[in-house]
Legacy VTK file of the C-alpha trace (Angstrom):
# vtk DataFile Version 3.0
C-alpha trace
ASCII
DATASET POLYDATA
POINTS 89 float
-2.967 -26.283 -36.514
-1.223 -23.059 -35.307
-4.072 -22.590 -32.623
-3.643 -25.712 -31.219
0.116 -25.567 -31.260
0.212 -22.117 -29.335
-2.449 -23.098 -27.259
-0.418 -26.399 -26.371
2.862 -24.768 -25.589
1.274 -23.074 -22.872
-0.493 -25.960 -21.502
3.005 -28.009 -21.233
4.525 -24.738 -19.443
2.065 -24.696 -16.839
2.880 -28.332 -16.364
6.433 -28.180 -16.112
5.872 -24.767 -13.610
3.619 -27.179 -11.375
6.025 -30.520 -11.970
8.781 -28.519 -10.342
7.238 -28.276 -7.149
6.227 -31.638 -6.256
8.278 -34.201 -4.399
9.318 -37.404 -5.501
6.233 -39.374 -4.426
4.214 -36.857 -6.091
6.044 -37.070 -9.117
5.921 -40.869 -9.178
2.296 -40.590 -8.968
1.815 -38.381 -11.795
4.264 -40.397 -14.391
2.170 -43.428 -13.268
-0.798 -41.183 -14.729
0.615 -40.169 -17.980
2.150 -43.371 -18.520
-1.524 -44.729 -18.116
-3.231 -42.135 -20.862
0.638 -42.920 -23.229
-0.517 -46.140 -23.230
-4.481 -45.574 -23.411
-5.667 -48.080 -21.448
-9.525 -48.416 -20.596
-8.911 -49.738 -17.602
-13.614 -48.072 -17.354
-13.863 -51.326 -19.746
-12.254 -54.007 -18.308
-14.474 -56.761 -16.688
-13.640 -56.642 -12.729
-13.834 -52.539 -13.051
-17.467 -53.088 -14.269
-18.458 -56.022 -12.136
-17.229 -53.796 -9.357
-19.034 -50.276 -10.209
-22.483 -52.856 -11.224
-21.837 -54.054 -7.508
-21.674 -50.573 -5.817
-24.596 -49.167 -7.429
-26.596 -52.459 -6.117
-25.685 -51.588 -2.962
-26.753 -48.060 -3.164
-29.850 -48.728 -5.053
-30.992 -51.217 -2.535
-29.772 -49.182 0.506
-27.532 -51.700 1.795
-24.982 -48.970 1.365
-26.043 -45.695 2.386
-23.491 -43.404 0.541
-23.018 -39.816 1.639
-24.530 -36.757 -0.427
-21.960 -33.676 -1.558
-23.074 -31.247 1.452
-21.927 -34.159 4.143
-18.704 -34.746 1.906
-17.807 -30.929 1.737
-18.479 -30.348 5.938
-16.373 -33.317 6.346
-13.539 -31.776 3.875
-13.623 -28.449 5.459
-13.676 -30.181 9.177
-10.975 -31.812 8.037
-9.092 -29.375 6.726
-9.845 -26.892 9.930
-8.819 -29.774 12.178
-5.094 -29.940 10.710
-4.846 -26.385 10.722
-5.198 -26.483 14.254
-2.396 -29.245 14.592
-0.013 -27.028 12.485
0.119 -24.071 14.843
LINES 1 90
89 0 1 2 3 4 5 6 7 8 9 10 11 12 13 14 15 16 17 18 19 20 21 22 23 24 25 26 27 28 29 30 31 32 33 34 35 36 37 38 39 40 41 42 43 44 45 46 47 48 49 50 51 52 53 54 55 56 57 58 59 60 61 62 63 64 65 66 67 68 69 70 71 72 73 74 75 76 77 78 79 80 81 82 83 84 85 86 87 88
């Protein structure tokens, strides 16, 4: 129990270091997330999550939707990314 219990305190420092710098939208977006795993909802079971997901991979499987693979996601991050850079300065 003493492992866990030093290994938490760190965990929840790290947290509150990272808490501290996010703005009030930010912040309102994480409670929303920890109020979701407080309550433990399985929001991966509920019926319209799973009709939707069973839908999608149709799509994909039958090539109606062509989906994009992890290279073309990356080069699109990174143009992104270099593109706002650009606006900054």
């Amino acid at each position: 129990m003493n492992t866990v219990m030093g290994a938490v305190k760190p965990l929840v420092k790290e947290i509150t270091h990272y808490l501290g710098r996010l703005n009030t939208e930010q912040q309102k977006a994480v409670l929303g997330v920890v109020k979701t795993f407080a309550r433990e909802e399985t929001w991966w079971n509920e019926k319209e999550y799973i009709e939707e997901m069973d839908r999608r991979f149709a799509e994909m499987e039958s090539g109606k939707e062509k989906g994009i693979t992890l290279d073309e996601l990356e080069a699109g991050a990174r143009q992104s990314y270099k593109s706002r850079k650009r606006k900054k300065q």
